[in-house]
C-alpha positions as CSV (number, residue, x, y, z in Angstrom):
1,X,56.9,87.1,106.2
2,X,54.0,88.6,107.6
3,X,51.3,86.3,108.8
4,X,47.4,86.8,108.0
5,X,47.1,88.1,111.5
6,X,49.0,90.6,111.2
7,X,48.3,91.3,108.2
8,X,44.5,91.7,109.3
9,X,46.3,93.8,112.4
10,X,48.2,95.9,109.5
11,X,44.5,96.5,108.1
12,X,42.1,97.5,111.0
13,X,45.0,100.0,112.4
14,X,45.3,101.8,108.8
15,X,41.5,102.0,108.7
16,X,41.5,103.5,112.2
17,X,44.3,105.7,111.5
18,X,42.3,106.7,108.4
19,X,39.4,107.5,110.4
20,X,41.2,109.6,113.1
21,X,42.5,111.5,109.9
22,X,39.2,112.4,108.6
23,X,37.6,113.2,112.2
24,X,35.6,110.2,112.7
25,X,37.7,108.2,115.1
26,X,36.8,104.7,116.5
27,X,38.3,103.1,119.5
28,X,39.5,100.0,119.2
29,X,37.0,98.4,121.5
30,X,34.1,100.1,119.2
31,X,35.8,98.8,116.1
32,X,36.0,95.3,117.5
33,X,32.2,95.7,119.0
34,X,31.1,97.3,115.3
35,X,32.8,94.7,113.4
36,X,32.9,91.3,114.8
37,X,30.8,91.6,117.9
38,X,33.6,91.5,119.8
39,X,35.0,94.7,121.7
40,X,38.0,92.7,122.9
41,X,38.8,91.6,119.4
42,X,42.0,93.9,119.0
43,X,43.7,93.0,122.4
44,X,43.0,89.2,121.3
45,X,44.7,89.5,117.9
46,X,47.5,91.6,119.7
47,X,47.5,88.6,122.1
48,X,48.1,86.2,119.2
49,X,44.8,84.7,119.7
50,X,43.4,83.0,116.1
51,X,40.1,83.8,114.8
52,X,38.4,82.0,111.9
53,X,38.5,82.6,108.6
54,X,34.9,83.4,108.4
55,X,35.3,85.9,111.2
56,X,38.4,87.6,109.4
57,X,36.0,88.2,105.9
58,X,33.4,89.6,108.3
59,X,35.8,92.1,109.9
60,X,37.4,92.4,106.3
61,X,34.0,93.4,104.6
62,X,32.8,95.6,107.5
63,X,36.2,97.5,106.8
64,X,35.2,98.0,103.1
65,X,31.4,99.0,103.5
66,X,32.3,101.1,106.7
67,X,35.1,102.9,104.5
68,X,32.4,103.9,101.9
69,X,30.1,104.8,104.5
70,X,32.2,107.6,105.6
71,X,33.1,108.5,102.0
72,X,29.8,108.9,101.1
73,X,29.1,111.2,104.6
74,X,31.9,113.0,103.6
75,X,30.6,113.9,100.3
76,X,27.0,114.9,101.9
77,X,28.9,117.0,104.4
78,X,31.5,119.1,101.9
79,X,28.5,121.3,100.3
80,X,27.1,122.5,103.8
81,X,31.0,123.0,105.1
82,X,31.5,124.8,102.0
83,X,28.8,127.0,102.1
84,X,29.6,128.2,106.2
85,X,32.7,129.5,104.7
């Protein structure tokens, strides 16, 4: 049974994958930095390292708002891309 770690690990890879899919890739570190202050945060949960439970809705919610963030650039972009074709 997975554990909330890696369940959170699960998580922050499908949102970078995602990213990477829609050309706006984040390293790990930057993801780590970006979300929990904290640009060694991947290699630590990879490590097994704990975080709170505070820290883990931070990085949670930061997923969520930086998802529609991206969305919503998207959506600005597709008119202009549309109209180079």
């Amino acid at each position: 049974m997975p554990t909330m770690l890696t369940k959170l690990i699960s998580q922050i890879d499908a949102h970078l994958a995602w990213r990477r899919e829609i050309d706006r890739a984040l390293a790990e570190s930057t993801f780590g930095r970006l979300a929990a202050n904290d640009g060694k945060l991947m290699a630590r949960l990879r490590a097994g390292r704990q975080i709170t439970v505070e820290k883990m809705g931070q990085v949670q919610a930061w997923i969520a708002a930086d998802r529609k963030a991206c969305l919503a650039a998207l959506k600005r972009e597709a008119p202009s891309k549309q109209e180079a074709a």
